[in-house]
C-alpha positions as CSV (number, residue, x, y, z in Angstrom):
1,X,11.0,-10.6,-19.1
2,X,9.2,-7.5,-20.5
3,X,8.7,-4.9,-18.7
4,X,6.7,-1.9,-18.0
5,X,7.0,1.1,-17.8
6,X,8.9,3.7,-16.3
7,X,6.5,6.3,-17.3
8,X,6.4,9.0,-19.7
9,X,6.4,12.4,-17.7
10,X,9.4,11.1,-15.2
11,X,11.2,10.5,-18.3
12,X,10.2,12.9,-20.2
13,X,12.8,15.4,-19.1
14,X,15.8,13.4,-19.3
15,X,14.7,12.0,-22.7
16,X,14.7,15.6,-24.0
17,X,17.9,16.6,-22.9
18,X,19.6,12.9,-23.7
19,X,18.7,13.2,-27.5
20,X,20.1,16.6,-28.1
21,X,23.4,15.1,-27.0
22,X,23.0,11.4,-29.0
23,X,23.5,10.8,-32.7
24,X,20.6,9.0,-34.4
25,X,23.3,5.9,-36.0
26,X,20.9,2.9,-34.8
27,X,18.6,1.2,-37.7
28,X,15.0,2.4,-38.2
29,X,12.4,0.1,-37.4
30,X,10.1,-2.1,-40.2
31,X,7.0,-1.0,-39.5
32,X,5.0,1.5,-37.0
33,X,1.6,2.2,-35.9
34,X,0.3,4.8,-33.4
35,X,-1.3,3.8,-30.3
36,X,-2.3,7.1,-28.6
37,X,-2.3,10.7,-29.7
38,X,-0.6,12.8,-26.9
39,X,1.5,9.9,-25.8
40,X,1.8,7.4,-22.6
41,X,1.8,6.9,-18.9
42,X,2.8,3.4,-19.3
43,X,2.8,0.5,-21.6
44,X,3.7,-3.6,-21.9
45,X,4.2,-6.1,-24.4
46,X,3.1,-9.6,-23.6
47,X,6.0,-12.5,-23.5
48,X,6.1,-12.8,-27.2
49,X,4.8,-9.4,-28.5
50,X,1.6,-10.4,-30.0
51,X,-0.8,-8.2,-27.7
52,X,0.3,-4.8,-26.0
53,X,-1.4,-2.9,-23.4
54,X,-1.0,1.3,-23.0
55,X,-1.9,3.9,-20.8
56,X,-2.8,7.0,-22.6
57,X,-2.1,10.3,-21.4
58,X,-6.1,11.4,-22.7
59,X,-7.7,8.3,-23.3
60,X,-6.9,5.9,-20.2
61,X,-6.5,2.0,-21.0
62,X,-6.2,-0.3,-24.0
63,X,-5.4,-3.8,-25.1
64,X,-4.1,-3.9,-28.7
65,X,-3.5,-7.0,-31.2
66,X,0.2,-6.2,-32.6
67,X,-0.2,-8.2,-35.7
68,X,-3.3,-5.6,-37.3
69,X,-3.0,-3.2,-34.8
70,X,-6.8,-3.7,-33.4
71,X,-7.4,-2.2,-30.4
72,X,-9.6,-4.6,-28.6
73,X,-10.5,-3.3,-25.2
74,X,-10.7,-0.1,-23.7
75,X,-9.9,-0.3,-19.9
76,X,-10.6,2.3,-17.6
77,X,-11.2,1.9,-13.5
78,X,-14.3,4.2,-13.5
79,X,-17.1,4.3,-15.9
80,X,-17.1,7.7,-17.9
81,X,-13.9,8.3,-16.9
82,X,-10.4,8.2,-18.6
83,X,-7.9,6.8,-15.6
84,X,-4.7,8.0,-15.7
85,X,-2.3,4.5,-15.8
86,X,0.8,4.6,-14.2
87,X,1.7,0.8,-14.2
88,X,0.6,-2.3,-16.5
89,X,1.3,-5.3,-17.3
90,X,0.7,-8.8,-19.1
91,X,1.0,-11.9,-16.9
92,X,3.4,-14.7,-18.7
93,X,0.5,-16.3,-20.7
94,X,-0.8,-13.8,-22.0
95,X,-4.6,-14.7,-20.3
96,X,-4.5,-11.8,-17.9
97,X,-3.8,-8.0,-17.6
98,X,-2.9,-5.4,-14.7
99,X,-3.9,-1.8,-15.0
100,X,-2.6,0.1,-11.7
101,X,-3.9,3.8,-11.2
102,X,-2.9,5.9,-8.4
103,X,-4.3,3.8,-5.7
104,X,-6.7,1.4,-7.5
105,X,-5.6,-2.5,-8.8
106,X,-7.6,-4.0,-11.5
107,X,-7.0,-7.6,-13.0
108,X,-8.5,-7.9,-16.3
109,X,-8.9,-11.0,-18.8
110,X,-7.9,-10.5,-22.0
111,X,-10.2,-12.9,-23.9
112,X,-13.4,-11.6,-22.5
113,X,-12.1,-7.8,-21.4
114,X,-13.4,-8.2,-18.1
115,X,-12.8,-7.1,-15.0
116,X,-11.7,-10.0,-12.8
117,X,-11.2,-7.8,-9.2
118,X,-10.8,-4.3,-8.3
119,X,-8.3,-3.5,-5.3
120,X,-7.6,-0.5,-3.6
121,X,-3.5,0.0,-2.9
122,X,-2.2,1.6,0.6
123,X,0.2,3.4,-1.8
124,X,0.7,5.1,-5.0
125,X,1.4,2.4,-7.4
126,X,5.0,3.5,-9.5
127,X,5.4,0.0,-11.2
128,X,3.9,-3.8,-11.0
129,X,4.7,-7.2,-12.6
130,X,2.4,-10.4,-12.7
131,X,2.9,-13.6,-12.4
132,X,2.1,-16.9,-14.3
133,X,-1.7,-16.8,-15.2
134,X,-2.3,-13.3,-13.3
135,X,-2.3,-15.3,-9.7
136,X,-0.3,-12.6,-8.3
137,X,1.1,-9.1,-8.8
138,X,4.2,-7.4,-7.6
139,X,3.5,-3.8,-6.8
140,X,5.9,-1.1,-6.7
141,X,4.9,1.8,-4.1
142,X,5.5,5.6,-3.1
143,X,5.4,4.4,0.5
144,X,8.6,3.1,0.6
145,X,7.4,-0.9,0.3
146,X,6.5,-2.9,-2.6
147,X,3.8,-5.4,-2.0
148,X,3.2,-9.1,-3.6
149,X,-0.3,-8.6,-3.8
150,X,-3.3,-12.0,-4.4
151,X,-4.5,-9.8,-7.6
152,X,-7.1,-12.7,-7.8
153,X,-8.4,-13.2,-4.3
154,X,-7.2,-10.2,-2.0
155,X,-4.7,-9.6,0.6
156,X,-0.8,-9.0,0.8
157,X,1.3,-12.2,0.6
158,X,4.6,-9.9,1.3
159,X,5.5,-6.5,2.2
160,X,9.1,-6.0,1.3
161,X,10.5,-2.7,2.9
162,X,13.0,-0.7,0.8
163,X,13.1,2.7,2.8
164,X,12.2,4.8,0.0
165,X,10.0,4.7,-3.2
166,X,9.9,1.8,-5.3
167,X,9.9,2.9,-8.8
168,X,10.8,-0.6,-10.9
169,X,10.1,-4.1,-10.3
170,X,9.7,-7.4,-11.8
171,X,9.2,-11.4,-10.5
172,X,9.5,-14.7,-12.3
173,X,6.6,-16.6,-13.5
174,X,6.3,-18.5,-11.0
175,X,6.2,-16.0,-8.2
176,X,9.7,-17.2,-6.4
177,X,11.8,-14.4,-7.2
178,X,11.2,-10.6,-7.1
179,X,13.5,-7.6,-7.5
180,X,13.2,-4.0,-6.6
181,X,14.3,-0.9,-7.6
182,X,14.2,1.9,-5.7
183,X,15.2,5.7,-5.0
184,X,18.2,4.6,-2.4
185,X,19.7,3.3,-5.5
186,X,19.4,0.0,-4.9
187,X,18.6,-3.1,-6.2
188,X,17.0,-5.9,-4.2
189,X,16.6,-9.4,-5.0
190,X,14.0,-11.0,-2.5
191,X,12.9,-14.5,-2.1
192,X,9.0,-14.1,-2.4
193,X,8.0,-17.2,-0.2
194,X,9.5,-15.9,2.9
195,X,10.1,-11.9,2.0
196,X,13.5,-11.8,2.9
197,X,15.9,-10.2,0.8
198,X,18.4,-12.4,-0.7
199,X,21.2,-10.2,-2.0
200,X,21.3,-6.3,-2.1
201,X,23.5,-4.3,-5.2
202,X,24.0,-0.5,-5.0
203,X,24.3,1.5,-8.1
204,X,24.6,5.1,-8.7
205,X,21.4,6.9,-9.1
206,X,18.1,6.2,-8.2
207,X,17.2,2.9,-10.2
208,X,15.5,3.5,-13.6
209,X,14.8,-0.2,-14.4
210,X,15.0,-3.9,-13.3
211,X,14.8,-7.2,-14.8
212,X,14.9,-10.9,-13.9
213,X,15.1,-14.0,-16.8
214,X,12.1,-16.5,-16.8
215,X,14.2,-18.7,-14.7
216,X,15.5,-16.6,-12.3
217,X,19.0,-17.4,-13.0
218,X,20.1,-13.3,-13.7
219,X,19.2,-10.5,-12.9
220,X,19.4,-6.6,-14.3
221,X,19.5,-3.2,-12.7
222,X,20.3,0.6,-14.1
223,X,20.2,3.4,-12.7
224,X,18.8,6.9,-13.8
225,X,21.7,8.4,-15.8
226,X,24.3,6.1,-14.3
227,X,25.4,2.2,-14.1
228,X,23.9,-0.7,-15.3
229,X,24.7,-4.5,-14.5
230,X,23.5,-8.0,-14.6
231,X,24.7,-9.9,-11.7
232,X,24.2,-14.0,-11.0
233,X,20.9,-14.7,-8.8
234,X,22.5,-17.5,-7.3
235,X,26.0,-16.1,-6.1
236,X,25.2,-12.2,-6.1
237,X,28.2,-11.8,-8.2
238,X,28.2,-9.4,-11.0
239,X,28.1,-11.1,-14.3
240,X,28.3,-8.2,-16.8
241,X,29.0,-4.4,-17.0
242,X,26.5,-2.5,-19.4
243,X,28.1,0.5,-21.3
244,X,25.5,3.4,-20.4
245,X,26.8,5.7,-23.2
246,X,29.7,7.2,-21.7
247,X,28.6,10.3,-22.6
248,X,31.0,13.5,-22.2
249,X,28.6,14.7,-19.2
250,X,26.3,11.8,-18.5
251,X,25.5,8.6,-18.8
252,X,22.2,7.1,-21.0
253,X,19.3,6.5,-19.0
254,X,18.0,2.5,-19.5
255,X,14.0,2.7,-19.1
256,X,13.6,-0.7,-20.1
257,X,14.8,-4.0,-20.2
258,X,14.0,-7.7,-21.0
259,X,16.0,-11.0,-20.9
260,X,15.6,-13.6,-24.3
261,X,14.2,-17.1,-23.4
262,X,17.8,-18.4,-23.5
263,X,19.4,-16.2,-21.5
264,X,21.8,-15.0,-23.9
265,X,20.7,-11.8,-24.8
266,X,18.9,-8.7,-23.5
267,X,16.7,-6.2,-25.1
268,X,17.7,-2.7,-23.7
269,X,15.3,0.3,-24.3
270,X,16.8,4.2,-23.5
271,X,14.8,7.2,-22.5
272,X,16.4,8.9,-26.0
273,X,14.7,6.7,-28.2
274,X,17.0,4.5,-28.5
275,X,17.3,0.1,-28.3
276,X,20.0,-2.4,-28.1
277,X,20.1,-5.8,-28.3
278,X,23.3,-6.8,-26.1
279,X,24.8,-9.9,-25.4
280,X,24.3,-10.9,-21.9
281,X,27.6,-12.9,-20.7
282,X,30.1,-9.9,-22.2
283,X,27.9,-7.0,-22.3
284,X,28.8,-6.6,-26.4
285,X,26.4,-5.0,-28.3
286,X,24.9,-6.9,-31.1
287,X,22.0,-4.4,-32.7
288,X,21.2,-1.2,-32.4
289,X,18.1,0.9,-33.3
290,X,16.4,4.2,-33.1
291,X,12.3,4.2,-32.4
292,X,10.1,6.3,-34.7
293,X,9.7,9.7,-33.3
294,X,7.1,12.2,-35.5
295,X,8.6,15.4,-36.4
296,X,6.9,17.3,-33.6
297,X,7.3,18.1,-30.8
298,X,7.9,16.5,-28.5
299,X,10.5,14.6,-31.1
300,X,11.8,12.2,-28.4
301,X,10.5,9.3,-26.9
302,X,11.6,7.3,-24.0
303,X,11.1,3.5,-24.7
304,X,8.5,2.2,-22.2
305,X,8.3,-1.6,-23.6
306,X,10.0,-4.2,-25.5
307,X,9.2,-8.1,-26.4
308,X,11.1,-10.6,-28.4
309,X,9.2,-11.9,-31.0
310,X,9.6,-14.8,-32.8
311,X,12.9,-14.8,-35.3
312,X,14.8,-12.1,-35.4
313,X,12.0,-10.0,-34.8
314,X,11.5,-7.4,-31.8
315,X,8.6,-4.9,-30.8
316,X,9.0,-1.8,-28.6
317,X,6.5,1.2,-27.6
318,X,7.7,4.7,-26.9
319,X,6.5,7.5,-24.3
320,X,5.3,8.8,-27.9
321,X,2.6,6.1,-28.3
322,X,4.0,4.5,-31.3
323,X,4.7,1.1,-31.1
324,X,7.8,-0.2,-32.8
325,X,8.8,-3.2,-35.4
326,X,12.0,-4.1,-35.3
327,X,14.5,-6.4,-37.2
């Protein structure tokens, strides 16, 4: 699964710091456009990384297509104004779009640019996922919950209570699973039909990132300069250890992950600029890369997106506003 966003100033620190201490050995990418200016909030590639969907730190919302690099769309939640975006995303088939602000919800369709409904949030939104054709959206809030939210219709279909802020979360496509991750430093797995939680996995630090694969069978957690792991979603075993770095002080900081159709590999993203392609059932790393960062400053950027394309092609978008070709 793709997935948005841990966003660019709560990174932005750790991603400074993190590639002082990192050599630059991974491969460069192909090919590179630039997005926004002065950098993002947020960002998303759809499923197979033909459309992408920032949040500009000046210029609000908008919907690009990858191949020419047109932006299509410019969203924003009030007319005149540029919204600041802290959480979007691009449901499964590509037909609908999420744009979160600080309290405000807007579904989107990407063929017309529309706006298909406008929701207010009883929390500040930190991170959000849909589901297959934009039915439904999994919110991540400051108030200590994260909601599964009828984007299309209104109202709550779940609360899920976490005790603290919920800063990364993702569901399957077809809204059975969810998974949070929040500043306790743990990861939840909930079953979205009843809101129970299924299984519960500590980690380290307050979580940085969360995954699940299309079909729910595993799941992936990290924490903020500390663990990552990918654990069964049927047993609640752990499956695989990630090697965070190992760094002679601290651990890498994952801001980003994304499971392959066939379950065999995932797409990691760093907060120094930096992506892996790893191999899911012994952690091994297959390919490594370093994202385009322009000589000024700020030179780092903290990788906010990634998509497999088709081949042996990859996309990613850094905190920079550049997004990424890789091969």
């Amino acid at each position: 699964m793709k997935r948005t966003v841990k966003k660019a100033f709560e990174l932005g620190l750790i991603a400074f710091c993190s590639i002082a201490l990192l050599s630059c050995s991974g491969e460069a990418p192909v090919r590179t456009a630039q997005y926004a200016t002065q950098g993002l909030y947020s960002a998303v590639l759809s499923d197979d990384g033909t459309t992408a969907l920032v949040g500009s730190i000046q210029h609000g919302g908008s919907f690009w297509v990858n191949a020419v690099n047109e932006r299509r769309f410019n969203w924003n939640h009030t007319q005149g104004d540029y919204t600041s975006l802290y959480g979007v995303d691009i449901d499964p088939s590509g037909q609908f779009a999420a744009t979160g602000s600080a309290r405000t919800l807007v579904l989107w369709n990407t063929s017309t640019g529309k706006p298909d409904g406008f929701w207010a949030t009883p929390g500040d939104i930190l991170s959000l996922k849909l589901t297959q054709n934009g039915d439904y959206a999994l919110i991540g809030l400051n108030d200590q919950t994260a909601r599964f939210f009828d984007i299309k219709r209104g109202g709550i279909k779940q609360t899920l209570r976490t005790g603290a802020s919920v800063r990364a979360v993702d569901v399957t496509p077809d809204g059975l699973l969810g998974i949070t991750g929040d500043d306790f430093s743990n990861v939840i797995l909930w079953d979205m039909q009843t809101g129970e939680k299924k299984y519960e996995w500590p980690l380290s630090n307050a979580i940085g990132s969360v995954a699940l694969s299309a079909d729910g069978k595993y799941a992936f957690g990290a924490a903020q300069l500390g663990n990552a792991k990918i654990w069964s979603t049927r047993t609640g075993k752990e499956l695989t250890k990630i090697d965070t770095g190992a760094l002679q002080y601290r651990n890498a900081s994952i801001s980003q992950a994304v499971f392959s159709q066939d379950d065999r590999s995932i797409l990691l993203g760093e907060v120094n600029s930096r992506v892996t392609l790893v191999q899911v059932s012994t952690g091994v790393v297959q390919k490594e890369w370093e994202l385009f960062t322009a000589k000024s400053r700020p030179s780092g950027a903290s990788v906010l997106a990634l998509a497999f394309a088709t081949g042996n092609r990859y996309y990613a978008i850094g905190s920079n506003g550049y997004l990424n070709v890789l091969e």
